[in-house]
N, CA, C and O atoms as a Tripos MOL2 file, in Angstrom:
@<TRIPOS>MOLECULE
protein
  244   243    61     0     0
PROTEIN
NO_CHARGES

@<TRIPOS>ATOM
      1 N         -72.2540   19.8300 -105.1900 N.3       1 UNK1
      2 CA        -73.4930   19.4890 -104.5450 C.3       1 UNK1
      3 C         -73.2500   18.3050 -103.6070 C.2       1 UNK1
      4 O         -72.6060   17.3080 -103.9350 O.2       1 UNK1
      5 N         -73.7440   18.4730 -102.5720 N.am      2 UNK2
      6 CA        -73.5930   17.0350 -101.3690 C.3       2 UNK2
      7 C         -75.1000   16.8500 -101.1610 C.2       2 UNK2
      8 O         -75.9920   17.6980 -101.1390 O.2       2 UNK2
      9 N         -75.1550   15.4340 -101.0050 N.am      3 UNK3
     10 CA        -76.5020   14.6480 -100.2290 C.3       3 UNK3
     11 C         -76.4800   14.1690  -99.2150 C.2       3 UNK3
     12 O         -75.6300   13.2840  -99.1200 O.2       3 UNK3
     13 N         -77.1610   14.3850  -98.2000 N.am      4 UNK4
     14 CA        -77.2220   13.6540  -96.9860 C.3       4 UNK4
     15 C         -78.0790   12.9440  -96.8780 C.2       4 UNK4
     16 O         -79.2250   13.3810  -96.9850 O.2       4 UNK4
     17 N         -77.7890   11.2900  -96.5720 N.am      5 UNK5
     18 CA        -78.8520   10.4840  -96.3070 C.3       5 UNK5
     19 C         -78.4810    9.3700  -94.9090 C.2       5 UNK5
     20 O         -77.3720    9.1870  -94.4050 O.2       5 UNK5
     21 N         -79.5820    8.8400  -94.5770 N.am      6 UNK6
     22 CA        -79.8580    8.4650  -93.0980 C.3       6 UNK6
     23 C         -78.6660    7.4370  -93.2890 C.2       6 UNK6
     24 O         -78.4720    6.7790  -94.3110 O.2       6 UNK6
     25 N         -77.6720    7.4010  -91.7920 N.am      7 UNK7
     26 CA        -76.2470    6.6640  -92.0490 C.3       7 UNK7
     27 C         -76.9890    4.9400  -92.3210 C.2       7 UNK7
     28 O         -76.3300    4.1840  -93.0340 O.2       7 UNK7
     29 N         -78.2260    4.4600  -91.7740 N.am      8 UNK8
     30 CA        -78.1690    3.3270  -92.2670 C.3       8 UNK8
     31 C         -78.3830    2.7840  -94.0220 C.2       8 UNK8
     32 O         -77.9470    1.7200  -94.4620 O.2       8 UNK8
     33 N         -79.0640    3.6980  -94.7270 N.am      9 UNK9
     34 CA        -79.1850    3.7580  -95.8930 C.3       9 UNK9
     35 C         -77.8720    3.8290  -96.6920 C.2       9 UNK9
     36 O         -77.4550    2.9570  -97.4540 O.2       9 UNK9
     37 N         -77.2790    5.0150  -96.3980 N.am     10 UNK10
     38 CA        -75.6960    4.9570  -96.8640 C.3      10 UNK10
     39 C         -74.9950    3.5030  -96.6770 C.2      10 UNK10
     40 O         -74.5550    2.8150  -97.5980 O.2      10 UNK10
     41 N         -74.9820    3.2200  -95.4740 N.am     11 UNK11
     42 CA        -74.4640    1.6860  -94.9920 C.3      11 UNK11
     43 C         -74.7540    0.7850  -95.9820 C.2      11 UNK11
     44 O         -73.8670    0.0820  -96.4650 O.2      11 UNK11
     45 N         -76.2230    0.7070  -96.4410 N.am     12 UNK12
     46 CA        -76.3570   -0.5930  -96.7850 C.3      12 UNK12
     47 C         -76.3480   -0.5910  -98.7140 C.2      12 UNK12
     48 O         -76.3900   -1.5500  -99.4850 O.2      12 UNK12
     49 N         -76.2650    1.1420  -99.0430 N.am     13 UNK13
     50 CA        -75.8310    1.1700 -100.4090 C.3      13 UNK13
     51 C         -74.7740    0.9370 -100.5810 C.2      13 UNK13
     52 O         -74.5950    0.5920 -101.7490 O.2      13 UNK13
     53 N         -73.2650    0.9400  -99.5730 N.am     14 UNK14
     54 CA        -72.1230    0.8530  -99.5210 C.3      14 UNK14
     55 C         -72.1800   -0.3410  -99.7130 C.2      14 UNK14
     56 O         -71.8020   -0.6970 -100.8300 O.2      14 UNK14
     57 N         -72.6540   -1.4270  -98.7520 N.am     15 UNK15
     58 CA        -72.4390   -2.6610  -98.9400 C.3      15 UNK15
     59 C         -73.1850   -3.6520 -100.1380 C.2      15 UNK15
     60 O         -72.8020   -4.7750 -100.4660 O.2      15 UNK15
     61 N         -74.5700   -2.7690 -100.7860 N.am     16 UNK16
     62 CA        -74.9870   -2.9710 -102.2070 C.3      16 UNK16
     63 C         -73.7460   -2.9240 -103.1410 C.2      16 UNK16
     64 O         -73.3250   -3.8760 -103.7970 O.2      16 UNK16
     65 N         -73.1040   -1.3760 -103.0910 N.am     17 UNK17
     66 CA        -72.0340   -1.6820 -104.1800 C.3      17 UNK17
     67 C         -70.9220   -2.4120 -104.0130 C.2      17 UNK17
     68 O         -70.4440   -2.8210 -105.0710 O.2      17 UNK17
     69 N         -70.4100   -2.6810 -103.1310 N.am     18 UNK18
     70 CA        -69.4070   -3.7690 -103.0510 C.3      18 UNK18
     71 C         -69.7990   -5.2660 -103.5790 C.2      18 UNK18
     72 O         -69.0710   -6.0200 -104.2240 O.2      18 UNK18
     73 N         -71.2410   -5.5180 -103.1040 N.am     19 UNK19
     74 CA        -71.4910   -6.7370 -103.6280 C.3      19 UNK19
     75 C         -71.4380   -6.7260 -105.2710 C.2      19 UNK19
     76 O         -70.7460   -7.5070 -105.9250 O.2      19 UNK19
     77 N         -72.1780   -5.8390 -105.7550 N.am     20 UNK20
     78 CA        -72.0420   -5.4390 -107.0910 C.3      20 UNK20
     79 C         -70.5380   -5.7720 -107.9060 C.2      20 UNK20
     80 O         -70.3690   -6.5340 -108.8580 O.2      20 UNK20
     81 N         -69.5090   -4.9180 -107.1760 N.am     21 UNK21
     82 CA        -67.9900   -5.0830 -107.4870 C.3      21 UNK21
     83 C         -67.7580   -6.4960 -107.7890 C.2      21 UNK21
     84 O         -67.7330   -7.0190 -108.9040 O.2      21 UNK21
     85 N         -67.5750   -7.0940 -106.5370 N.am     22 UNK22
     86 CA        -67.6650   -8.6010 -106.5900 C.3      22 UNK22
     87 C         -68.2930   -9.4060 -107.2740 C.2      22 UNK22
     88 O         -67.6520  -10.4090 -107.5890 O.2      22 UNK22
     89 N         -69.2300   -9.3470 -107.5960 N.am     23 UNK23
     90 CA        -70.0890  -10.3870 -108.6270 C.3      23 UNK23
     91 C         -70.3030   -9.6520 -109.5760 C.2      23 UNK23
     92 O         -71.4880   -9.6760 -109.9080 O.2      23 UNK23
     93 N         -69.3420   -8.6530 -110.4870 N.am     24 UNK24
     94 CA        -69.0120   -8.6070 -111.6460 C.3      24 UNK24
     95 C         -69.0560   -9.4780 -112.6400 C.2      24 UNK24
     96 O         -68.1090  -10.2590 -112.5560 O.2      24 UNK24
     97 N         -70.0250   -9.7660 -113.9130 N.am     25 UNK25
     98 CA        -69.4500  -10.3680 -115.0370 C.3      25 UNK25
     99 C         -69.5780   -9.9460 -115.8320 C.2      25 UNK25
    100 O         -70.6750   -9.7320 -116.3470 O.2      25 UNK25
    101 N         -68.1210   -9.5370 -116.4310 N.am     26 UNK26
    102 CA        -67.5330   -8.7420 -117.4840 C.3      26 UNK26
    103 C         -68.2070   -9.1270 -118.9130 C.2      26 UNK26
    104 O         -68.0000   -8.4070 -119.8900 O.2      26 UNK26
    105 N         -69.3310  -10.7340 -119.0310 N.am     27 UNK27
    106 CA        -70.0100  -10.7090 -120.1480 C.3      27 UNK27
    107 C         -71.1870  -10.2810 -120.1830 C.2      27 UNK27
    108 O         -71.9670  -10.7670 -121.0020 O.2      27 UNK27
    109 N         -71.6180   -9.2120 -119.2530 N.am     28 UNK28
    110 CA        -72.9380   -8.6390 -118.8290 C.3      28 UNK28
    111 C         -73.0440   -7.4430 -117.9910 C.2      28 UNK28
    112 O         -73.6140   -7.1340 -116.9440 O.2      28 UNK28
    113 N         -72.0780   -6.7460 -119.0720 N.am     29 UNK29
    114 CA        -71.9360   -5.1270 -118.4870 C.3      29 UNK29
    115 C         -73.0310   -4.1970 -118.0820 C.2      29 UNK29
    116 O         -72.9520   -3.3120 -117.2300 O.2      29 UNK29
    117 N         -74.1970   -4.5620 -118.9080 N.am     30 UNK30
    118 CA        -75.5910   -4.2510 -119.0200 C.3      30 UNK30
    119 C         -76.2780   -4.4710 -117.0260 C.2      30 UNK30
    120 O         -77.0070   -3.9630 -116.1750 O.2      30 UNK30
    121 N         -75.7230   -5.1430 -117.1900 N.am     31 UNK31
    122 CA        -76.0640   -5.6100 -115.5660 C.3      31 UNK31
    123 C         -75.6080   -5.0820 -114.7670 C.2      31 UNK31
    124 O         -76.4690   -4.8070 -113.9320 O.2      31 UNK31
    125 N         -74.2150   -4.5750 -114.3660 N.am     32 UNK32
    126 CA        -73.8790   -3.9010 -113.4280 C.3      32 UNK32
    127 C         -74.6300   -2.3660 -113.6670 C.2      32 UNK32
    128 O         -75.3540   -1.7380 -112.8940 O.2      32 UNK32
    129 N         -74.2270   -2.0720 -114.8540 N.am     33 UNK33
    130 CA        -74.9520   -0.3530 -114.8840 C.3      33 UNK33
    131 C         -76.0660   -0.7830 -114.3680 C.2      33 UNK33
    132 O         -76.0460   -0.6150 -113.1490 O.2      33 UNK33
    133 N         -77.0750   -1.2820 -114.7560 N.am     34 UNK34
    134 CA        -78.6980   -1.4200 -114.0320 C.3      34 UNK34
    135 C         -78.7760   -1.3240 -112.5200 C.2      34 UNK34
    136 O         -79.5730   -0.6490 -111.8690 O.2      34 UNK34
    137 N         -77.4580   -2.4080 -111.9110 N.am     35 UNK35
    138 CA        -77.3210   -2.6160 -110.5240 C.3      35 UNK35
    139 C         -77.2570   -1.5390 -109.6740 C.2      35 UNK35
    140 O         -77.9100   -1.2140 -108.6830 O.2      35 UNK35
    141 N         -75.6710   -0.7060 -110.6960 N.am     36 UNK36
    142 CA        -75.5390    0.2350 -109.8280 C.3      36 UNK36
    143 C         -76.7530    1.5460 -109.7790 C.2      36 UNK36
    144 O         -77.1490    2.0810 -108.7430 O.2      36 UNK36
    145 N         -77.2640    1.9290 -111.3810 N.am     37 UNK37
    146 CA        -78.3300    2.4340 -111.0170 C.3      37 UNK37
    147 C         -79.6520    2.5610 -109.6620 C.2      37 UNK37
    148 O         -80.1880    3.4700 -109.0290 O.2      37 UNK37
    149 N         -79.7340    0.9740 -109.7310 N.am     38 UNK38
    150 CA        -80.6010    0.7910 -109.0190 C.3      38 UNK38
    151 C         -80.4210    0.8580 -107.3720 C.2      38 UNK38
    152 O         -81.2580    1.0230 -106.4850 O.2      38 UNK38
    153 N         -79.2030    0.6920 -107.3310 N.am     39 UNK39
    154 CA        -78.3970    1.1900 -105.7060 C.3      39 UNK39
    155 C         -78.4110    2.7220 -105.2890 C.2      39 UNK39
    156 O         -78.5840    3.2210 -104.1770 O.2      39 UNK39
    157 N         -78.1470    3.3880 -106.6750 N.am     40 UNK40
    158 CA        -78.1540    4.8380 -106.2940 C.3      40 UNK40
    159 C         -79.7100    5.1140 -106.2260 C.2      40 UNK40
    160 O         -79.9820    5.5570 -105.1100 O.2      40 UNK40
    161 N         -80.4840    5.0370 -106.7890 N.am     41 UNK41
    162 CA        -81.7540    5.2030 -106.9700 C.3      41 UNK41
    163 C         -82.4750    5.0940 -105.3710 C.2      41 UNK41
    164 O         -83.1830    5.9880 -104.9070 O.2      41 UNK41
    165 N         -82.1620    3.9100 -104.7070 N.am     42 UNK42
    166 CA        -82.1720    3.4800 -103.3870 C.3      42 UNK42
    167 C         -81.8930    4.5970 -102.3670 C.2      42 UNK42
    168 O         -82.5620    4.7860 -101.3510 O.2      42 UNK42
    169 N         -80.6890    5.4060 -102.8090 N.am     43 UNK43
    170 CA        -80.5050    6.5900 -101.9210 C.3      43 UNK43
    171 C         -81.0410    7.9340 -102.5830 C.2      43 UNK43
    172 O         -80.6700    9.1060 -102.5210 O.2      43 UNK43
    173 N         -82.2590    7.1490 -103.3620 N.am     44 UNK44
    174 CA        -83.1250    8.7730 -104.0410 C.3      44 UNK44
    175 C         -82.3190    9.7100 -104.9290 C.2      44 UNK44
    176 O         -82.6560   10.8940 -104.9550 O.2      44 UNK44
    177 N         -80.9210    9.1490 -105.9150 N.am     45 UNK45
    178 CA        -80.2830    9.7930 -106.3260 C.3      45 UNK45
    179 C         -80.6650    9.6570 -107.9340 C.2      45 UNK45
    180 O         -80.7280    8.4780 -108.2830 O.2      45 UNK45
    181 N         -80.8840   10.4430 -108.7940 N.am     46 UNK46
    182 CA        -81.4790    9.8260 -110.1720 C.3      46 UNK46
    183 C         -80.7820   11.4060 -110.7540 C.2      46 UNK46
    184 O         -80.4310   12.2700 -109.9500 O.2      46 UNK46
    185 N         -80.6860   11.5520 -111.9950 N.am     47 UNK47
    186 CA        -80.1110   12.2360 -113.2840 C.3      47 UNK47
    187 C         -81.4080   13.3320 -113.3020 C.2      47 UNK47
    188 O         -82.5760   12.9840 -113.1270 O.2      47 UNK47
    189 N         -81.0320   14.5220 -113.5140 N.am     48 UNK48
    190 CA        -82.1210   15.8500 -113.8460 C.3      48 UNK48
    191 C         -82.6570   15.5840 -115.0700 C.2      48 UNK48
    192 O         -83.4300   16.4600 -115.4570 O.2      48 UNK48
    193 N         -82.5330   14.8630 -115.6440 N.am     49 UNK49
    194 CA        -83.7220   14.4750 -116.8270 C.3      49 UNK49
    195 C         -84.7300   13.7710 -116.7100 C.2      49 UNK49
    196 O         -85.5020   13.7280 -117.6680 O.2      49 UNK49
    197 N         -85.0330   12.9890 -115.4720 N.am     50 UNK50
    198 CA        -85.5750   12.3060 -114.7260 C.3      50 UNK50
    199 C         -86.7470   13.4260 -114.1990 C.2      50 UNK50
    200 O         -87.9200   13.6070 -114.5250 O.2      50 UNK50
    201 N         -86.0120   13.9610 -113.4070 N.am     51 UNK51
    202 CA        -86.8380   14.8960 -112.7500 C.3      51 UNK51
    203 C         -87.5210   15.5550 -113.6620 C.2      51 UNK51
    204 O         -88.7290   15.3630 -113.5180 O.2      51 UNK51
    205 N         -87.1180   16.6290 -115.0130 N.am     52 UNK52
    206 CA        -87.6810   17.1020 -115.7110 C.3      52 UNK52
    207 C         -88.9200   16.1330 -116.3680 C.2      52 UNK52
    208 O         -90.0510   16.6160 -116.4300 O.2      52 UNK52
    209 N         -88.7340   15.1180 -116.7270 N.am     53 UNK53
    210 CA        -90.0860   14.0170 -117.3350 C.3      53 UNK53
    211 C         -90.6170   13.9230 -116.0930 C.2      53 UNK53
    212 O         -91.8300   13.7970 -116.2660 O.2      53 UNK53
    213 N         -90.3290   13.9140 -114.7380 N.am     54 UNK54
    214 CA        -91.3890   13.2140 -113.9740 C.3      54 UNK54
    215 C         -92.1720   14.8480 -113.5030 C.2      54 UNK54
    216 O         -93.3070   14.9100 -113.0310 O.2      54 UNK54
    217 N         -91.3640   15.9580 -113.7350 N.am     55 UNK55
    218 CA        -92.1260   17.4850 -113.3750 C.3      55 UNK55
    219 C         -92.9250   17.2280 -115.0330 C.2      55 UNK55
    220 O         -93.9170   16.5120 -114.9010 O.2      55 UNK55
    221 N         -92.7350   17.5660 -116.1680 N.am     56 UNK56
    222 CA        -93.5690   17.3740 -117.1060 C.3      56 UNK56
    223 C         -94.8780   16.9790 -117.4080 C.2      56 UNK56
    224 O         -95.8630   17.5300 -117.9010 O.2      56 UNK56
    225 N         -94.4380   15.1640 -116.6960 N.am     57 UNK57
    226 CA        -96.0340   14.7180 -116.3460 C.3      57 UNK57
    227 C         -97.5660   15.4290 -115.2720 C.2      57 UNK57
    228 O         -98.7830   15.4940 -115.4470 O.2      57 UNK57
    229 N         -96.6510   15.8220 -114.2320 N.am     58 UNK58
    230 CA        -97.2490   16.1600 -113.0120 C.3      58 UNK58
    231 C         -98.3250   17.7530 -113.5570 C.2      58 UNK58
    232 O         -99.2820   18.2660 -112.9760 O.2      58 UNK58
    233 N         -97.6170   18.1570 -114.9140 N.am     59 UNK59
    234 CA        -97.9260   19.8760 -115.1600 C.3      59 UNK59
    235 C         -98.8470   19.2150 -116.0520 C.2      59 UNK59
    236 O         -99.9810   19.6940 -116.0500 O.2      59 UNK59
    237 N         -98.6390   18.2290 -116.8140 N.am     60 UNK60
    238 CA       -100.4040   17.6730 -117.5550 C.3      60 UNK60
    239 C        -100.9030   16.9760 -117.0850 C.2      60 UNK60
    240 O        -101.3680   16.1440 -117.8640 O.2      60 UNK60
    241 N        -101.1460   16.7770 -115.9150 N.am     61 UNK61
    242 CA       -102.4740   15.9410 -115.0790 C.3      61 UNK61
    243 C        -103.1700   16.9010 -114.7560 C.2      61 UNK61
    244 O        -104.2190   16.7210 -114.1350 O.2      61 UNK61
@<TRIPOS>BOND
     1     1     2 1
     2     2     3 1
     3     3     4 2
     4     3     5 am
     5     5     6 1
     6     6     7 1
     7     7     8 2
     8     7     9 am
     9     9    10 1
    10    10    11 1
    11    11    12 2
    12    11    13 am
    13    13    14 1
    14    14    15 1
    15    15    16 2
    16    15    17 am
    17    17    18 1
    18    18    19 1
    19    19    20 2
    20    19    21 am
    21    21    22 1
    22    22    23 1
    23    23    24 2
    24    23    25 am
    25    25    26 1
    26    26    27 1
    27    27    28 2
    28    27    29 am
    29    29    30 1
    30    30    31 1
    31    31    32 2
    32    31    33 am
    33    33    34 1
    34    34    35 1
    35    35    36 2
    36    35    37 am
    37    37    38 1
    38    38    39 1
    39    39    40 2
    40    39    41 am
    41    41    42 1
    42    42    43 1
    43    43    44 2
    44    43    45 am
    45    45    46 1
    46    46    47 1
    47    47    48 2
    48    47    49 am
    49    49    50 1
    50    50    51 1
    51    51    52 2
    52    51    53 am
    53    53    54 1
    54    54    55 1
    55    55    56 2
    56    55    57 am
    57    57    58 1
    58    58    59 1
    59    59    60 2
    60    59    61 am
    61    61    62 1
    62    62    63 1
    63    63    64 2
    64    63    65 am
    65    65    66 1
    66    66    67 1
    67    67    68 2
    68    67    69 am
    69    69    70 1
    70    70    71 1
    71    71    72 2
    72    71    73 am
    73    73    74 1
    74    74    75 1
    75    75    76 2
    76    75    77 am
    77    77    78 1
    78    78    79 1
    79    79    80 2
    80    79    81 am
    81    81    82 1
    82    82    83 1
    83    83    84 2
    84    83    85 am
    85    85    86 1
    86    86    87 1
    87    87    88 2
    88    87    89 am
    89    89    90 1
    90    90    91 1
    91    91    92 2
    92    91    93 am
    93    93    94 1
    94    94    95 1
    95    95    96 2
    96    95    97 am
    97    97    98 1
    98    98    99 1
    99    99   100 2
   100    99   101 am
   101   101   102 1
   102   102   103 1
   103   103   104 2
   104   103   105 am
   105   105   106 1
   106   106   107 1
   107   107   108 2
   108   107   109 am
   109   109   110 1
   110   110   111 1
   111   111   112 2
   112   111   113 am
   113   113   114 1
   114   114   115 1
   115   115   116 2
   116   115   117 am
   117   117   118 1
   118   118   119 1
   119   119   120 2
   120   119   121 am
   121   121   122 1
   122   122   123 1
   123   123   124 2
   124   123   125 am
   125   125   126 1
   126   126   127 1
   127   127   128 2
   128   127   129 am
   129   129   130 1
   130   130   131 1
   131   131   132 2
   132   131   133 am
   133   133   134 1
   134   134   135 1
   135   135   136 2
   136   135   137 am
   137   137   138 1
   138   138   139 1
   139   139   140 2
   140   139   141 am
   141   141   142 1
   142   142   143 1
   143   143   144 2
   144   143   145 am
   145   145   146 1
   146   146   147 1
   147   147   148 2
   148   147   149 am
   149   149   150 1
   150   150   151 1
   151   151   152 2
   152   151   153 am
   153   153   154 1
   154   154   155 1
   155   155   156 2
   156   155   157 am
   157   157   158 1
   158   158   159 1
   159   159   160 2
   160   159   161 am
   161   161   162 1
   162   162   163 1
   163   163   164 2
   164   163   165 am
   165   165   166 1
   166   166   167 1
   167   167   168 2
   168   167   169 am
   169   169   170 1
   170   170   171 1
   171   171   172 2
   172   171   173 am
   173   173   174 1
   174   174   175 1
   175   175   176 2
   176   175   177 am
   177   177   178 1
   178   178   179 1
   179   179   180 2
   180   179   181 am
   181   181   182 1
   182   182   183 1
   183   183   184 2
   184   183   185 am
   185   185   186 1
   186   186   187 1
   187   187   188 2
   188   187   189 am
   189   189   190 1
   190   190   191 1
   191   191   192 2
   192   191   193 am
   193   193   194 1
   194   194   195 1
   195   195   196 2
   196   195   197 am
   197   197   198 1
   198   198   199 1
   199   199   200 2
   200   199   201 am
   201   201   202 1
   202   202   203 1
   203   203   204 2
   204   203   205 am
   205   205   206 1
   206   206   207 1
   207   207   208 2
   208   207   209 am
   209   209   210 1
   210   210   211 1
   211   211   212 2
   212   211   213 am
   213   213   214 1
   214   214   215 1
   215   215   216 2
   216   215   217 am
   217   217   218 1
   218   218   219 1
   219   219   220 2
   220   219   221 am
   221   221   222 1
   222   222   223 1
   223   223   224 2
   224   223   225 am
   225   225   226 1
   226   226   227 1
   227   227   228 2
   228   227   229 am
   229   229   230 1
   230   230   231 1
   231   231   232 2
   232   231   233 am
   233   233   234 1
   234   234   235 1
   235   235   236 2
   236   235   237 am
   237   237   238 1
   238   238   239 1
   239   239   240 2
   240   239   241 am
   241   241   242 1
   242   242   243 1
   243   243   244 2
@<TRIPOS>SUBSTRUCTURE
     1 UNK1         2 RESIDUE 1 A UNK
     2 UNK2         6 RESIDUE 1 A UNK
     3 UNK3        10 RESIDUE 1 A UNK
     4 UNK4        14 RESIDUE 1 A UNK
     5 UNK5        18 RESIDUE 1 A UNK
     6 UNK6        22 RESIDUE 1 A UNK
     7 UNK7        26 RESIDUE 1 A UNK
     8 UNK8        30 RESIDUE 1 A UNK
     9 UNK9        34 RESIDUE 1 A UNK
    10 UNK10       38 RESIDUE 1 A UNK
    11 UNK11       42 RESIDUE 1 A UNK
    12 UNK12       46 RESIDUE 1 A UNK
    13 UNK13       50 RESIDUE 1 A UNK
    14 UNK14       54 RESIDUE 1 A UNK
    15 UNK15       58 RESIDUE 1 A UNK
    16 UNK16       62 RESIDUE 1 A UNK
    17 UNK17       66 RESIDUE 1 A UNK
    18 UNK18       70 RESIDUE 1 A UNK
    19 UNK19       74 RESIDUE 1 A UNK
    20 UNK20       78 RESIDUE 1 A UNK
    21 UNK21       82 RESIDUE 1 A UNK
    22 UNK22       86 RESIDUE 1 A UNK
    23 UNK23       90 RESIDUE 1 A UNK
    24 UNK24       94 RESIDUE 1 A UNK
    25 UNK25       98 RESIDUE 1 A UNK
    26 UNK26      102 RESIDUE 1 A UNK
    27 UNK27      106 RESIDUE 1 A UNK
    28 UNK28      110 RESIDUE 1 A UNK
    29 UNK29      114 RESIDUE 1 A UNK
    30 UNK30      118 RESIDUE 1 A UNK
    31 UNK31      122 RESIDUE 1 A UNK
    32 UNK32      126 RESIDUE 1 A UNK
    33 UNK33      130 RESIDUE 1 A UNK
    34 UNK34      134 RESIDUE 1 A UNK
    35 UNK35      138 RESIDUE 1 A UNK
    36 UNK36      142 RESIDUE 1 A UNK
    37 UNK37      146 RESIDUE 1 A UNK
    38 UNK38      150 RESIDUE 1 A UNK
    39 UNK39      154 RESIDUE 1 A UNK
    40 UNK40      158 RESIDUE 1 A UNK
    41 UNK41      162 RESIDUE 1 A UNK
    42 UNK42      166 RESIDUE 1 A UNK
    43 UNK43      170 RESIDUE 1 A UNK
    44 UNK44      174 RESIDUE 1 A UNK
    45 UNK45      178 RESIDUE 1 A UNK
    46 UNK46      182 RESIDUE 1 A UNK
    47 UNK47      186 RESIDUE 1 A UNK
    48 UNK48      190 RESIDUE 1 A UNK
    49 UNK49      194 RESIDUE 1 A UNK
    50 UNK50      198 RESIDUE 1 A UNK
    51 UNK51      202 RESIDUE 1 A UNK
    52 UNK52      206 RESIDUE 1 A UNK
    53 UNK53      210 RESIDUE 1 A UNK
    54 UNK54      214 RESIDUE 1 A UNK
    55 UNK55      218 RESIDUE 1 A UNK
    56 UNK56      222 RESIDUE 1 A UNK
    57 UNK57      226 RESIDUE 1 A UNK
    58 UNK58      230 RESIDUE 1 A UNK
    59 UNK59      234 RESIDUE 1 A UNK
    60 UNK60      238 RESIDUE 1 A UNK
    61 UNK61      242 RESIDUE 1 A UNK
């Protein structure tokens, strides 16, 4: 599967995760996963279980 997203968005998740890389601390692993989550998320990218709870809700409203 490929995603295409607008080259400045890509750009500036690229340069999200690098910063991420860099200000690594290895006593707060908890933190980078969140980070990087939250970078991908940025380019609208999230896990199909996601989608399934957020289709779930939408079918009982």
């Amino acid at each position: 599967m490929q995603t295409y997203v607008h080259s400045g968005l890509y750009h500036h998740t690229i340069d999200q995760l690098e910063t991420i890389a860099r200000t690594f601390d290895p006593a707060a692993p908890d933190i980078l996963r969140t980070r990087i989550i939250e970078a991908l998320g940025d380019l609208g990218i999230w896990p199909a279980s996601v989608f399934e709870v957020s289709d779930e809700r939408k079918a009982a409203a």
